[in-house]
C-alpha positions in Angstrom: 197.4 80.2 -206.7 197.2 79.0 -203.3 197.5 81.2 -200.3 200.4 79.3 -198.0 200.1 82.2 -195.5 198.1 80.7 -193.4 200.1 77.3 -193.2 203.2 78.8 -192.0 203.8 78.8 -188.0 205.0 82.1 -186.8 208.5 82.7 -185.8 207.9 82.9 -182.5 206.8 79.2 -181.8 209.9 78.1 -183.7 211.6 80.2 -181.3 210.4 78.4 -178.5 211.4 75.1 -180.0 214.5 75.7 -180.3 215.2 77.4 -177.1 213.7 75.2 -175.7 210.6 75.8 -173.4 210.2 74.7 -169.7 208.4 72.3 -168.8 205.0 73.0 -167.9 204.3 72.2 -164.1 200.5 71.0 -163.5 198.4 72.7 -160.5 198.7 70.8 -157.5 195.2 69.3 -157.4 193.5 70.2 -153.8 191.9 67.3 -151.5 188.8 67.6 -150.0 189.5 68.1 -145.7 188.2 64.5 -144.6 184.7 64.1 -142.9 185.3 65.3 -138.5 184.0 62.6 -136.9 182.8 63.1 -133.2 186.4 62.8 -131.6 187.2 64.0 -128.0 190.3 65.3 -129.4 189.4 67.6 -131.9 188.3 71.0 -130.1 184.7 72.1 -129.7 184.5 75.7 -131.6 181.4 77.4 -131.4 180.5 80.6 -133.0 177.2 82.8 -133.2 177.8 83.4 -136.3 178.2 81.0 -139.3 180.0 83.5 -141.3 182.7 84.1 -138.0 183.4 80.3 -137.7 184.7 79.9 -141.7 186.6 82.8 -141.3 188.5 81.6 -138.0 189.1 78.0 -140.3 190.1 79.5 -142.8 193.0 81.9 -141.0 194.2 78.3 -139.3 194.0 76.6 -142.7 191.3 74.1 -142.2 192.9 73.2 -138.8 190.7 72.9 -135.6 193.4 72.5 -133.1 195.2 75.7 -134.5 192.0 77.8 -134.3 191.7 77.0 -130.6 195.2 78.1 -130.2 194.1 81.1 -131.4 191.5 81.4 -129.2 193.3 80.9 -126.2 195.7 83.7 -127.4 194.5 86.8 -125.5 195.7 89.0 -128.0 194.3 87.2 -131.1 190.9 88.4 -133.3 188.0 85.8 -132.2 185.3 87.2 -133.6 183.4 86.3 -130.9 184.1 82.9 -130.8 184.6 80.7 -128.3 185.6 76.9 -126.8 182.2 75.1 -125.8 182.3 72.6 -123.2 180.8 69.4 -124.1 178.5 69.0 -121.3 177.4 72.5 -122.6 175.5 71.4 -125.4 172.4 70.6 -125.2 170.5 70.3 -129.0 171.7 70.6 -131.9 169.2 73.3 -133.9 170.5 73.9 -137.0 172.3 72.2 -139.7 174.5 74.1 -142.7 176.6 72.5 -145.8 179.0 74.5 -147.5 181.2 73.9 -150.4 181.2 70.5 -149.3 182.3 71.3 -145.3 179.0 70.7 -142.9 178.4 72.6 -140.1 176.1 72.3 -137.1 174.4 75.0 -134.7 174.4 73.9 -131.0 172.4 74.8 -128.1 174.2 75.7 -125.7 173.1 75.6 -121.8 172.5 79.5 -120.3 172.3 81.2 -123.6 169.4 81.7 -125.8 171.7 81.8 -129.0 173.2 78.8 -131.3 176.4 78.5 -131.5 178.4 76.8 -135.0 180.4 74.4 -135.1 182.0 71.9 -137.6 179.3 68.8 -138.0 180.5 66.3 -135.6 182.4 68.1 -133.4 179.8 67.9 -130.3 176.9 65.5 -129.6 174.5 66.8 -127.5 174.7 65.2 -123.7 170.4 64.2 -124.0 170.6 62.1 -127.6 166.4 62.2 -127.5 167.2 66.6 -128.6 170.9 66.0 -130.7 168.6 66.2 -134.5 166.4 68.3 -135.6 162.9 66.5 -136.1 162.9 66.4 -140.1 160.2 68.5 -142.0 156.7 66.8 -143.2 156.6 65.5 -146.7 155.2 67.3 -148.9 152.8 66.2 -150.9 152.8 65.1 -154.8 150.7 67.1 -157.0 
């Protein structure tokens, strides 16, 4: 005698036939924020701390020209971040990429600290100091 137990459906998915069930509505899939390419018109944000400068981006939603609203608001959070003047920078020390965003640390003229930005944002006024010399090869073993 066969077992036809486990061949029958139960009642609840031939409820939902014939009910009828929504449709199911896919995720909207989430683009990548294009590259920032070195624009005068995108705002120069720098940040001492790596950490401060995501969080700022990620309270404006990815949007550089709302984070600098915020920073000019005198009442907002900036966690110690700040605009940087172009002719500011002087060397770029420090390079960072996260969850496919890159980030660069700037030196900036009258402070002894690096300030981060997003990659591209500032060039450094002297281009012979703008990258970081690379690290020797190492050798094969």
């Amino acid at each position: 005698m066969k077992n036809r137990a486990c061949h029958r459906l139960p009642a609840t998915v031939f409820l939902a036939v014939a009910i009828g069930c929504p449709p199911v509505k896919a995720q909207p899939v989430k683009t990548p924020a294009p590259p920032v390419s070195a624009s005068a018109s995108a705002p120069a944000i720098g940040c001492p701390s790596l950490a401060n400068l995501r969080l700022l981006l990620r309270q404006s939603g990815g949007d550089a020209k709302m984070a600098a609203a915020t920073l000019a608001d005198p009442k907002a959070d900036h966690l110690s971040c700040n605009l940087l003047g172009r002719d500011t920078v002087n060397a770029i020390t420090d390079h960072a990429a996260l969850n496919g965003n890159e980030y660069d640390c700037v030196g900036v003229t009258g402070t002894s600290i690096c300030s981060w930005t997003i990659a591209g944002t500032v060039v450094p006024a002297d281009p012979a100091r703008a990258a970081k010399k690379a690290p020797p090869a190492k050798a094969k073993r």
